[in-house]
C-alpha positions in Angstrom: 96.1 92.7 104.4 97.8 89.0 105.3 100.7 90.3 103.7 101.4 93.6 105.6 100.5 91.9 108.6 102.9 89.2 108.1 105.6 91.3 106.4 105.8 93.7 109.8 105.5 91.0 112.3 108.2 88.8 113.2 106.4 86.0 115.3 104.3 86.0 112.0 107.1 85.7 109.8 108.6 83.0 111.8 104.9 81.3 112.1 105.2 81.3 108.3 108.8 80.5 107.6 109.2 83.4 105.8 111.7 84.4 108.6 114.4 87.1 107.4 113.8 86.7 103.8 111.5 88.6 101.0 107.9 89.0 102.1 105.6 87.0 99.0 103.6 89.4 97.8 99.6 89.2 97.8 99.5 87.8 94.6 101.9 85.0 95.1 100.0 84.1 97.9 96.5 83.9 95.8 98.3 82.0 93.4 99.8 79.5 96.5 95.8 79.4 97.5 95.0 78.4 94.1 97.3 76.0 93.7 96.4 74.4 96.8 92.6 74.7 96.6 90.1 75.5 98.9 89.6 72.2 100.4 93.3 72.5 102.2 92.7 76.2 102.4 90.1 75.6 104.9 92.1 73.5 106.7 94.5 75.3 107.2 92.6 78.0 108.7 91.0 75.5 111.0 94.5 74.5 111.7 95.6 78.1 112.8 92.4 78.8 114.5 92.6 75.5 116.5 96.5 76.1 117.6 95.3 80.0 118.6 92.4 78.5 120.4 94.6 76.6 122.4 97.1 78.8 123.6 94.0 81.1 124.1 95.3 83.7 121.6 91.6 83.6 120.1 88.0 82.5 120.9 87.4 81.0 117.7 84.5 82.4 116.2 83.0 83.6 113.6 82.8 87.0 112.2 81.4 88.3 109.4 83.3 91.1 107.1 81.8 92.9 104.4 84.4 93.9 101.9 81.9 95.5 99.3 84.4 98.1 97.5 82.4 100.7 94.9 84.3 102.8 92.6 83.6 106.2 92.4 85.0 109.9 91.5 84.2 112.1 94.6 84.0 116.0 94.4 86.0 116.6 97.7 84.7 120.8 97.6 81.1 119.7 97.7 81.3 117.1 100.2 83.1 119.2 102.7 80.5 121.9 101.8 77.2 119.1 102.3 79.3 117.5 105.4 79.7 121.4 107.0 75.6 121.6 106.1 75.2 117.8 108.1 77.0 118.8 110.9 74.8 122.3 111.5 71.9 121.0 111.0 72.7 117.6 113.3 73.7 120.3 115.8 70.6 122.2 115.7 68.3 119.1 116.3 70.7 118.2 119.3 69.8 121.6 120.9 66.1 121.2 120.2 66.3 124.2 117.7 65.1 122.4 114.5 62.4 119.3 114.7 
């Protein structure tokens, strides 16, 4: 996600000095964080967060993202047949007909 967001904005890819040349790629940039470590990683989110905090870009806190991904095959035919049965039967118990 860093990457599209930084490859389509341009006060992004001047933030980053990537300016007019070849966006990194997400990989690149989990090796850069590697190499690095997370001890200057954190700071340089701090860093960023501080500097939008000040120009009151951002508030600063915290949020919390889960990013659970599960693998699985999906049967689209059956689940627009059980979402059709979902949505008729969530209709009927907003009208009062089923309890």
């Amino acid at each position: 996600m860093l990457e599209r967001e930084v490859r389509a904005n341009l006060v992004y890819r001047d933030f980053t000095r990537v300016g007019g040349t070849k966006m990194p790629d997400a990989k690149t940039m989990g090796r850069w964080g590697v190499a690095v470590g997370p001890v200057v990683v954190k700071q340089i989110h701090e860093r960023i967060v501080r500097i939008a905090r000040d120009h009151r870009v951002a508030e600063g806190r915290r949020m919390r993202i889960d990013t659970t991904v599960v693998e699985t095959h999906l049967d689209w035919k059956s689940r627009c047949e059980s979402f059709k049965t979902w949505l008729a039967r969530a209709g009927d118990v907003e009208r009062g007909s089923r309890a």
